[in-house]
Structures are given as C-alpha cells and as structure tokens.
C-alpha positions as CSV (number, residue, x, y, z in Angstrom):
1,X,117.7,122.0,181.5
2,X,120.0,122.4,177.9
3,X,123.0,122.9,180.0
4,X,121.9,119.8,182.3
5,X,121.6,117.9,179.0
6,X,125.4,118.7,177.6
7,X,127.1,118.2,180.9
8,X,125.7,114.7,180.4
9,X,126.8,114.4,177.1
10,X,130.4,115.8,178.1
11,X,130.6,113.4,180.5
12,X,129.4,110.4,178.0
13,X,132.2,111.7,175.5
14,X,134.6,112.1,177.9
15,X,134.5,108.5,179.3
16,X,134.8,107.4,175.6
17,X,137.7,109.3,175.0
18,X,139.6,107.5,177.9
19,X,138.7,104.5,176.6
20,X,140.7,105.3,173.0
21,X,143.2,106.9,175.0
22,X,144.0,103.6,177.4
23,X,143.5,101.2,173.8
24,X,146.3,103.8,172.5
25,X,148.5,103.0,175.9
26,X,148.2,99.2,175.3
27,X,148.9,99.3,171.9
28,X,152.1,101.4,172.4
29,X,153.4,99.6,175.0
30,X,152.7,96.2,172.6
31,X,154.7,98.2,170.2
32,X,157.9,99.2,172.4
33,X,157.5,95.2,173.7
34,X,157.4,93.9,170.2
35,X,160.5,96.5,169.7
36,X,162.6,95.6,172.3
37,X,162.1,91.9,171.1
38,X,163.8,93.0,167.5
39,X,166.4,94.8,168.9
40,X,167.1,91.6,171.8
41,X,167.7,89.5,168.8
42,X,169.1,91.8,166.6
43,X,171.8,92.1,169.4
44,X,172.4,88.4,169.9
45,X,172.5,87.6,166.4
46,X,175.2,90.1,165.6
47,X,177.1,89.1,169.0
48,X,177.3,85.8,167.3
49,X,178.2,86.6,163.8
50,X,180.5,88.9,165.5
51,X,182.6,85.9,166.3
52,X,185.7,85.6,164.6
53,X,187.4,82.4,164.4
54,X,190.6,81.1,163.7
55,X,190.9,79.6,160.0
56,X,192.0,75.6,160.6
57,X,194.3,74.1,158.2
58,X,194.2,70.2,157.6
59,X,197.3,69.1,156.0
60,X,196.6,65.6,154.6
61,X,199.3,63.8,153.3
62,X,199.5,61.4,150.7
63,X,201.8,58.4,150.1
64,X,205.0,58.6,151.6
C-alpha cells in the first residue's frame, strides 16, 4: 500500500513539474519575441541614421 501511496504522489509532482516547465516555455518564447522586437528596431533605426546625405549650400546674395 506505501508504494501505491508514492506512485500517486509521483504522479501529483510530476504533473506539477510540467506545468513550471510549459510557464518556463511561454516565458522564453515572450523573451526571444520581446528580443527580436529590439533588434527589428534596433535595425531600422540604424538603417536610417545610416543615411548619409549630401550637405546643401544656399548661397544668398545680397545687394547687387
């Protein structure tokens, strides 16, 4: 009957354990989302700075 009474409990514990385990997945993959994000806009922002354009000069004349 003892060894009836820790399969149970295995079992219980076990179950638990997956639950932590699939809260660790999501969280992870909220992480690498929430990553990717960063990078997606670290990316367009330097695309953008990256940018070089040509100097203007306005010649204004006075009088004449």
């Amino acid at each position: 009957m003892s060894s009836n009474e820790t399969e149970t409990n295995l079992k219980a514990d076990h179950g638990q354990h997956s639950d932590k385990q699939a809260g660790k997945r999501g969280l992870l993959l909220r992480f690498i989302i929430f990553m990717a994000q960063v990078v997606a806009i670290g990316l367009l922002i330097s695309l953008v700075a990256g940018q070089q354009n040509e100097p203007k000069i306005f010649v204004i004349k006075v009088g004449s």
